[in-house]
One Martini backbone bead per residue (centre of mass of N, CA, C, O) as a GRO file, in nm:
protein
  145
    1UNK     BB    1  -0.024   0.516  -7.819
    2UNK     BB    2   0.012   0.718  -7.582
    3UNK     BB    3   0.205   0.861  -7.334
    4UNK     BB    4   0.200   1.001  -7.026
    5UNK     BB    5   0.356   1.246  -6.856
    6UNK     BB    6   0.456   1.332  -6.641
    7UNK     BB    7   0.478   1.620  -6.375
    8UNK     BB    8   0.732   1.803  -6.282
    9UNK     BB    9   0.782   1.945  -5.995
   10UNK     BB   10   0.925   2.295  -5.929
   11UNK     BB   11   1.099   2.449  -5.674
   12UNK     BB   12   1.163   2.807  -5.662
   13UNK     BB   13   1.404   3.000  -5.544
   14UNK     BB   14   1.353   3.329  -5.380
   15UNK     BB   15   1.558   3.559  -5.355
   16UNK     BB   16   1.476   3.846  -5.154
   17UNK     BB   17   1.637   4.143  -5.066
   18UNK     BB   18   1.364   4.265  -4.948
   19UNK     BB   19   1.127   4.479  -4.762
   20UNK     BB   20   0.738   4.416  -4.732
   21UNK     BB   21   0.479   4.663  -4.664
   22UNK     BB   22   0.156   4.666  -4.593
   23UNK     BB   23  -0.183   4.854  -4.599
   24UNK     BB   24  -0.475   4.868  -4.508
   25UNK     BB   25  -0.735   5.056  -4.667
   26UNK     BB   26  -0.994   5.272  -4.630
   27UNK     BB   27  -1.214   5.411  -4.904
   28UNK     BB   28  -1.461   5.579  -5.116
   29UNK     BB   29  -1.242   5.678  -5.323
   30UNK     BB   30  -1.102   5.684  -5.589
   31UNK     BB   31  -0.771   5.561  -5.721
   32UNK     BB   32  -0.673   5.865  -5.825
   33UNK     BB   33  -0.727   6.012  -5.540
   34UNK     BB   34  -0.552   5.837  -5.364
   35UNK     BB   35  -0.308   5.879  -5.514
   36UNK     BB   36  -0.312   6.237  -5.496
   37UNK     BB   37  -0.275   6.204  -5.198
   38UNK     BB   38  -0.049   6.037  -5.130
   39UNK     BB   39   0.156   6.217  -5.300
   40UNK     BB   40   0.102   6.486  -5.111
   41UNK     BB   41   0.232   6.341  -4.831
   42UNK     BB   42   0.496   6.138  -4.959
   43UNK     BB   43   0.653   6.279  -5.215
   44UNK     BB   44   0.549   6.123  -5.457
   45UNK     BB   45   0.463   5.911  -5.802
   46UNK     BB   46   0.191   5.796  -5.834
   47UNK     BB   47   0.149   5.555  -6.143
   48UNK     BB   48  -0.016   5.438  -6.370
   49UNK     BB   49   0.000   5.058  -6.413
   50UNK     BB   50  -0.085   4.751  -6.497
   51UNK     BB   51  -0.315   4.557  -6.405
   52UNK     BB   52  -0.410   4.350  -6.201
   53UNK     BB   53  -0.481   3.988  -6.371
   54UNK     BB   54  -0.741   3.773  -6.346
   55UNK     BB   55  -0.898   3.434  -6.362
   56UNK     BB   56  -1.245   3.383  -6.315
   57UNK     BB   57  -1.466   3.148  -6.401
   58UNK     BB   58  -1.447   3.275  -6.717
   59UNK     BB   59  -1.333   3.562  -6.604
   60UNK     BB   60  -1.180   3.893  -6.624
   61UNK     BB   61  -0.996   4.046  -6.368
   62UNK     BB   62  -0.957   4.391  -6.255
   63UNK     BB   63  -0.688   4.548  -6.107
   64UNK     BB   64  -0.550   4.824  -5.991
   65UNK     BB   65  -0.244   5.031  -6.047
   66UNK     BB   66   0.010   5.221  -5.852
   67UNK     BB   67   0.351   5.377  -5.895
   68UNK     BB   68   0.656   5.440  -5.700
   69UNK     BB   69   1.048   5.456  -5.888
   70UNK     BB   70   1.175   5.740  -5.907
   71UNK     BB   71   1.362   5.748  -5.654
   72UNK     BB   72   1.446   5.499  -5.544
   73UNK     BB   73   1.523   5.210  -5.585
   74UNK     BB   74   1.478   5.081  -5.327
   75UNK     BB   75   1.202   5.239  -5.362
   76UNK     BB   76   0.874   5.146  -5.318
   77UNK     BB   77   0.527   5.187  -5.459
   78UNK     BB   78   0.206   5.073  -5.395
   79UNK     BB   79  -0.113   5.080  -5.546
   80UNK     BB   80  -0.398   4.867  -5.465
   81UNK     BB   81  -0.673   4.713  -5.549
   82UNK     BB   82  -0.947   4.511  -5.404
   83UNK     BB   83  -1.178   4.595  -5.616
   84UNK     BB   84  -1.404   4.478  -5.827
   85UNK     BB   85  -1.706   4.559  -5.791
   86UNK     BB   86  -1.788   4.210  -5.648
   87UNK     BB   87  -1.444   4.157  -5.632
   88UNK     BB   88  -1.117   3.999  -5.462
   89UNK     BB   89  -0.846   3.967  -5.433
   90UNK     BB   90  -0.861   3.968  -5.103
   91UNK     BB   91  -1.047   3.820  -4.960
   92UNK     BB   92  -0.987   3.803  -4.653
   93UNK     BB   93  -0.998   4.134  -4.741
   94UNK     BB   94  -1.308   4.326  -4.765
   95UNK     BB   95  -1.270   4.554  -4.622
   96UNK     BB   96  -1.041   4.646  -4.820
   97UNK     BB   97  -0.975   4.855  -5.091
   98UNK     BB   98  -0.662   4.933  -5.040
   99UNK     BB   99  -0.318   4.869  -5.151
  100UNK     BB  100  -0.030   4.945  -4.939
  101UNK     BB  101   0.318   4.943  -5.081
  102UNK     BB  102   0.628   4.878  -4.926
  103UNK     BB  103   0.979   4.827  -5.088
  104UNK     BB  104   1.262   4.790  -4.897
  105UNK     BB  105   1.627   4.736  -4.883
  106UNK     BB  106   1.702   4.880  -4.583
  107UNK     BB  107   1.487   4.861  -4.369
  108UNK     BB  108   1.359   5.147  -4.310
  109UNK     BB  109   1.048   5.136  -4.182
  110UNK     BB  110   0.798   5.311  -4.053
  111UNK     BB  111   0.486   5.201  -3.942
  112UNK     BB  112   0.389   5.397  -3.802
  113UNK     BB  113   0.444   5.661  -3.952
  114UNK     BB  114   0.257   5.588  -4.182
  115UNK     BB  115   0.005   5.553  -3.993
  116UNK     BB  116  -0.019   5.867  -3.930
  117UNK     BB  117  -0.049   5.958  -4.198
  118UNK     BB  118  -0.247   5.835  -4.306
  119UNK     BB  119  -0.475   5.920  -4.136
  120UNK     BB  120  -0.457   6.250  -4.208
  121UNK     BB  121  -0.634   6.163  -4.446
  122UNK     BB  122  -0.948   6.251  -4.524
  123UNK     BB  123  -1.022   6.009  -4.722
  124UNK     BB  124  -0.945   5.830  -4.486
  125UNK     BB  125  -1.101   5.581  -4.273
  126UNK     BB  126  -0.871   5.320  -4.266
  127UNK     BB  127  -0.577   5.164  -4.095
  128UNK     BB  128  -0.385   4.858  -4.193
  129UNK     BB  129  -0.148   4.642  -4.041
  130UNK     BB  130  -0.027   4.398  -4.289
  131UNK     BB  131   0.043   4.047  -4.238
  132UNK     BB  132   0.216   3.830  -4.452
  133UNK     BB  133   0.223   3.582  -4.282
  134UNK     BB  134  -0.127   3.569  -4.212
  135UNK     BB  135  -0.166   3.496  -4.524
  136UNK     BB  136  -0.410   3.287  -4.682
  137UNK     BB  137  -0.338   3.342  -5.028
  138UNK     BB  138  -0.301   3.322  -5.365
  139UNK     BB  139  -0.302   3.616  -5.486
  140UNK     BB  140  -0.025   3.750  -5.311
  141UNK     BB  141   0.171   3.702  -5.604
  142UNK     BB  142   0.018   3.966  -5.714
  143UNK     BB  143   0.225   4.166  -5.491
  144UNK     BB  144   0.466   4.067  -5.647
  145UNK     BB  145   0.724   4.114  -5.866
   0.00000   0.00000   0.00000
């Protein structure tokens, strides 16, 4: 017969040198709108790449995500759906279609002035700065690369 081993839990220190920035938009747009009206206010170059992918249920759920690194190493964008059909990424922000991240090593971000741009554009119709510290979500780590 077999003996069974226990299973020794190893807890991994990552110290990530960047700050992460949350912004959650509302808009009835789908996710290639919004990130080419993104792209046109931000001078950034959002674009499709992998989606954040969860097995939930005994079903995969993908959640579209758009990127843009093509500028400083520094500064990263990233544009992520929160819904797909009706599943939620961030079930605890269900009010919000789409997660802006903006990660930045410099912490040179200015929140109101992202949110006063953010609001200038026609398809958004509210914007939320969203704490990170607030939200107890497990999929949360589907947000940080």
């Amino acid at each position: 017969m077999r003996t069974v081993q226990k299973i020794k839990r190893i807890q991994l220190d990552i110290n990530q040198n960047y700050e992460s920035v949350l912004f959650g938009i509302v808009s009835s747009e789908p996710d290639y709108k919004l990130s080419l009206a993104l792209n046109k206010k931000f001078g950034i170059s959002l674009k499709s790449i992998s989606p954040v992918t969860l097995q939930e249920n005994n079903s995969e759920l993908t959640f579209s995500r758009f990127s843009d690194c093509s500028g400083s190493p520094d500064l990263i964008y990233d544009l992520i759906s929160n819904r797909t059909g009706k599943n939620f990424l961030l079930k605890k922000l269900r009010n919000i279609d789409y997660i802006f991240q903006i990660f930045d090593s410099g912490n040179d971000i200015n929140s109101t002035k992202i949110i006063t741009a953010l609001r200038e554009i026609d398809c958004i119709t509210a914007v939320f700065n969203i704490d990170l510290k607030t939200i107890k979500d497990k999929c949360l780590q589907y947000l940080t690369h």
